[in-house]
N, C-alpha and C positions, 0 to 999 in steps of 0.2 A: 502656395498650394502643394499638398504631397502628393507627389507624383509616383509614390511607389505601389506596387501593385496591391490590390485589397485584401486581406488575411483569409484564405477560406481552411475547411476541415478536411483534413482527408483521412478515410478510417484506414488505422494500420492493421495489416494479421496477424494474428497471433504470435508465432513464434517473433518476430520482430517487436510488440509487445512486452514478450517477454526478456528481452534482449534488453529493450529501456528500462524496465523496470528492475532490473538485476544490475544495471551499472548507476540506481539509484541508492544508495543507504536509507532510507527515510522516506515517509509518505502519512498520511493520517488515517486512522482509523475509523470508522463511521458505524456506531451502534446503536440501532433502534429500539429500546427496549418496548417498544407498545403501549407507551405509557404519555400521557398529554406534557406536551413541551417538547420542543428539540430533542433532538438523539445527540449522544455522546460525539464529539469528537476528540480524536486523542493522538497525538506525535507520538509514531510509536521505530524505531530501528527494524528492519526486515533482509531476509537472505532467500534468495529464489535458488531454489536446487530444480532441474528439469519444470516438470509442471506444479511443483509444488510452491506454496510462500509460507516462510518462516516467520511470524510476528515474536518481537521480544517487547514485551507489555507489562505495565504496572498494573498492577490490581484495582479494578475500578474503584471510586466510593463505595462507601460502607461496607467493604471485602466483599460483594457480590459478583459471582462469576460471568465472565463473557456468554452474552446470548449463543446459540448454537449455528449461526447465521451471522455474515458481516458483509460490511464493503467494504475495501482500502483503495487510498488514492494515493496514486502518487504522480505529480508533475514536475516537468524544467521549462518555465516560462518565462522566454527574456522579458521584462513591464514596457523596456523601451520599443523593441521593436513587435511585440506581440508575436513571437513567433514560439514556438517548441513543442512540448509533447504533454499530452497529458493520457494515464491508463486508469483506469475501474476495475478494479478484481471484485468479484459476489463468489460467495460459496460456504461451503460448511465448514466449521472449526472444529478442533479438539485442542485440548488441553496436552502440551508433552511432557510428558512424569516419566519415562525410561529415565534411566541415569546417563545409561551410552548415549540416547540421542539428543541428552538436554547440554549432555560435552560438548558434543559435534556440532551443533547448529547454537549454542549458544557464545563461542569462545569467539566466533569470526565476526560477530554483532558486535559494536559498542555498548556501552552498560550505561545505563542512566544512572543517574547520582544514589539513590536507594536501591542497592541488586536485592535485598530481602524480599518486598512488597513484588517482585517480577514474576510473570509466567510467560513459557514460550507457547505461543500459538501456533499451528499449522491449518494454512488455508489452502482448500483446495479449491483451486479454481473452477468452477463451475458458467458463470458467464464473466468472459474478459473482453472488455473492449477499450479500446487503444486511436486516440487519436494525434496529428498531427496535424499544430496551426502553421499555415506556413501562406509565404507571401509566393510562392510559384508552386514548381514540382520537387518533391522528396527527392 
């Protein structure tokens, strides 16, 4: 019998939140297009600068542009022991087409295999929630 203590959640704040998801490279994407079937999911590289998140993203099928609206996830979940973190970012995107700001937030990202097909997203976080599985106290 496992004797160890039972996995519960504990919600993290924000800024702590954002602190895990900035020392994550990667998370997936989640796009709803309002259309019957599943939504998109997509592995996409990100860079959190303050409250901001930086998606560096492939162009979806058939070059149709990102909804104006997303959620990204990203987790560190050990399988064996069920424990780590998992956040939810929701908010509104644009597309970044500056020159200047597509330097600065796109050189610190790794590049997926096709940089052509790429755009950089900025998501502003609007509701962020942030959990910790964990077998005691954080």
């Amino acid at each position: 019998m496992d004797d160890q203590p039972v996995p519960s959640l504990l919600e993290l704040p924000r800024g702590q939140a954002l602190v895990l998801l900035a020392g994550l490279g990667a998370g997936r994407l989640i796009a709803d297009r309002a259309a019957p079937g599943p939504a998109d999911l997509v592995v996409v590289n990100h860079l959190v600068e303050g409250e901001h998140v930086y998606l560096r993203v492939h162009l979806p099928p058939g070059g149709a542009d990102y909804p104006q609206r997303l959620t990204y996830l990203a987790q560190q979940i050990d399988p064996e022991e069920h424990t780590g973190w998992v956040v939810l970012v929701t908010g509104a995107v644009r597309r970044v087409v500056e020159p200047g700001e597509l330097a600065r937030y796109r050189v610190p990202m790794r590049a997926w295999p096709d940089e052509d097909n790429e755009h950089l997203l900025l998501l502003r976080p609007e509701r962020l929630t942030a959990y910790h599985l964990t077998r005691g106290r954080w």
